[in-house]
C-alpha positions as CSV (number, residue, x, y, z in Angstrom):
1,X,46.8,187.7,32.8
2,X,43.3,186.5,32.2
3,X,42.5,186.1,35.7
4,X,43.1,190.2,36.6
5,X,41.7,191.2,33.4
6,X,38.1,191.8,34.7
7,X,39.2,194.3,37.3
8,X,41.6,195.9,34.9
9,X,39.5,199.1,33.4
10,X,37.4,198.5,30.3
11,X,37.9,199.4,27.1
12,X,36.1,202.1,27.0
13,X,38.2,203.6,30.3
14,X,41.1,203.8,28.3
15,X,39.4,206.3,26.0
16,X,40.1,209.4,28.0
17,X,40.5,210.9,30.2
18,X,44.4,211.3,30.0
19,X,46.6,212.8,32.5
20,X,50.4,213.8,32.4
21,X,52.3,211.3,34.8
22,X,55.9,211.0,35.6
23,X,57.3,207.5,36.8
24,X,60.0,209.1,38.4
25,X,57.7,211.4,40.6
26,X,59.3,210.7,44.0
27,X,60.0,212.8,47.3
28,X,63.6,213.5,46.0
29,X,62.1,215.3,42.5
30,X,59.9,217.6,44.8
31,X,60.8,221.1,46.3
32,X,59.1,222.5,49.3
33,X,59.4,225.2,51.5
34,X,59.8,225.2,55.2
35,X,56.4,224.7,56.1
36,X,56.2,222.6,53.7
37,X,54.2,223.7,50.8
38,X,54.8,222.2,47.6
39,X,57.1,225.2,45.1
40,X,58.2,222.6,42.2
41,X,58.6,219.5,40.9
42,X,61.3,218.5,39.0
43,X,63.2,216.2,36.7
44,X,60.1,215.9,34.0
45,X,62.4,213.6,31.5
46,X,60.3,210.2,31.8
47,X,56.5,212.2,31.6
48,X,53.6,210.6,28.9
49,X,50.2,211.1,29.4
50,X,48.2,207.9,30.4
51,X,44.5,207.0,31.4
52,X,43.3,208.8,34.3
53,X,43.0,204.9,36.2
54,X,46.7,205.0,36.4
55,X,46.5,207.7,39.3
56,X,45.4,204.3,41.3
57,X,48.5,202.8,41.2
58,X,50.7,202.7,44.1
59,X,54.1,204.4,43.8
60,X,56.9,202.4,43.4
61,X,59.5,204.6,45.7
62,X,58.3,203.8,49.1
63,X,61.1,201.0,50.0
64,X,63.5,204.2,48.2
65,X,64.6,201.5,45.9
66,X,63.2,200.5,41.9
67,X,61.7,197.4,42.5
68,X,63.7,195.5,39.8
69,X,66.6,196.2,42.3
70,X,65.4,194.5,45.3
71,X,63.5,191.7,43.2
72,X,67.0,191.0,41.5
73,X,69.0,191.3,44.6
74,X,67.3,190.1,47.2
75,X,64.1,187.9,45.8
76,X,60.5,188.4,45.5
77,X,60.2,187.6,49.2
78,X,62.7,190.5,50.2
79,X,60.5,192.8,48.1
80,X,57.3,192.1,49.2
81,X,58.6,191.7,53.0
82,X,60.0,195.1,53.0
83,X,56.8,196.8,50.2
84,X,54.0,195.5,51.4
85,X,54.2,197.5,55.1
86,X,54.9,200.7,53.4
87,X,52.3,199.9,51.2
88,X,50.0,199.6,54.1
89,X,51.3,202.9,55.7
90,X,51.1,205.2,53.3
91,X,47.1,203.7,52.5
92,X,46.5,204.5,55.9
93,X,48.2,207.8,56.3
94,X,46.2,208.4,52.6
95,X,42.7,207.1,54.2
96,X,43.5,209.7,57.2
97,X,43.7,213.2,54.9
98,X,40.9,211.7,52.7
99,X,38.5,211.1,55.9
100,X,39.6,214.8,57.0
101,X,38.6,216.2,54.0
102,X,35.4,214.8,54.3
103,X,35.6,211.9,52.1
104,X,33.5,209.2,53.1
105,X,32.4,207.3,50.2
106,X,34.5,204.5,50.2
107,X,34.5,203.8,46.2
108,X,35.7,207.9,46.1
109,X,38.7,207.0,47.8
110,X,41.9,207.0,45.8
111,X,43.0,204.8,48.6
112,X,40.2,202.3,48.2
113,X,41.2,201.8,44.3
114,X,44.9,201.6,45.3
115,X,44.0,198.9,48.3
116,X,41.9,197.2,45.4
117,X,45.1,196.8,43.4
118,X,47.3,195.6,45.6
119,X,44.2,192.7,46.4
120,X,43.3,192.2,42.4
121,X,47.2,192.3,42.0
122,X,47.0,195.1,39.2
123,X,49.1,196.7,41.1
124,X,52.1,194.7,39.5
125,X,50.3,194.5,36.1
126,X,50.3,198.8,36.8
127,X,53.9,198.5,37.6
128,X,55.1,196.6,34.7
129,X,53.4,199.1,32.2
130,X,55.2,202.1,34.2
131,X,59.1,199.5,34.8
132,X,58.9,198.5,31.1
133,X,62.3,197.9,31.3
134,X,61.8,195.5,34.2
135,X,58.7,193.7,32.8
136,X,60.7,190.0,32.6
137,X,61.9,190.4,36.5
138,X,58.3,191.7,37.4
139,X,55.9,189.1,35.5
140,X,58.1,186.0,36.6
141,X,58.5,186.8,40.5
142,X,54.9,188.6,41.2
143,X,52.6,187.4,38.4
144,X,53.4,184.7,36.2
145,X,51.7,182.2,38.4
146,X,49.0,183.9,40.6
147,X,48.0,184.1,36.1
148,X,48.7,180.7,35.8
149,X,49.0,178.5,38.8
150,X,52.2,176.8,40.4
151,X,55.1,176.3,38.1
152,X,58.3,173.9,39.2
153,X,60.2,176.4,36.7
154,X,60.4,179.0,34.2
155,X,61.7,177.1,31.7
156,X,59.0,174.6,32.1
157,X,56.1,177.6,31.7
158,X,58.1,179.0,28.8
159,X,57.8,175.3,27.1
160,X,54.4,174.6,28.0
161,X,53.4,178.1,26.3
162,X,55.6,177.4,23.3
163,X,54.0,174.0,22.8
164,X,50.4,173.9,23.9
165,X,48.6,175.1,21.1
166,X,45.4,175.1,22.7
167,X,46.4,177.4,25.1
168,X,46.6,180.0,22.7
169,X,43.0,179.5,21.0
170,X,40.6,182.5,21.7
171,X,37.9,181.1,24.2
């Protein structure tokens, strides 16, 4: 975690301001009409309002499967194999609109921040925070050791972090 933490916002981000977000906001809980113009979004259950930097994350749907599925199922390598394309699609279908609309400026792009993410890999630090529930499956197959270097297991990361005191004194 202390290597992402720089280009994770700053304190004083987090202060405001806050947006309404729904983690399960998703093509299936959106209603258009036949030329497709949004009418309604539904299914509002799992909505909180959060810091306006979390409109940078990248959604979760685009393999049409919760991550923790295909990371339990099928491996971190599965996930990322089938993700990381869609990832890469939607950015580029994203940077499209935003250059026909006239913006240029890369560091305005919504784009640029979520192509940032996925290189800083807050994108999975983003994802935890929204996959609570999931936050085990997440941190041990996408971040536990870009964080902390190679591992030969999880058992021997969870003793190391147990016993080494130092690592736990403030720097």
């Amino acid at each position: 975690m202390q290597a992402v933490a720089p280009h994770l916002p700053s304190q004083s981000d987090n202060y405001g301001p806050f947006k309404l977000f729904s983690d399960d906001l998703r093509p299936g809980n959106v209603l258009v009409d036949d030329s497709l113009q949004l009418k309604a979004v539904i299914d509002w259950e799992f909505c909180y309002t959060a810091p306006a930097q979390f409109a940078g994350s990248l959604p979760w749907w685009l393999i049409l499967e919760r991550p923790h599925k295909v990371l339990n199922n099928q491996g971190p390598e599965a996930f990322l194999d089938a993700y990381i394309p869609k990832v890469n699609l939607f950015l580029q279908a994203m940077e499209q609109r935003e250059k026909a609309k006239g913006m240029d400026a890369m560091s305005d792009r919504l784009s640029a921040r979520m192509r940032q993410s996925l290189e800083n890999k807050s994108v999975w630090f983003n994802l935890v925070c929204r996959m609570v529930s999931s936050v085990d499956l997440i941190y041990w197959d996408l971040l536990d050791e870009f964080c902390w270097g190679p591992r030969s297991s999880i058992a021997e990361r969870v003793h190391n972090f147990t016993s080494n005191v130092e690592m736990h004194r403030c720097r």
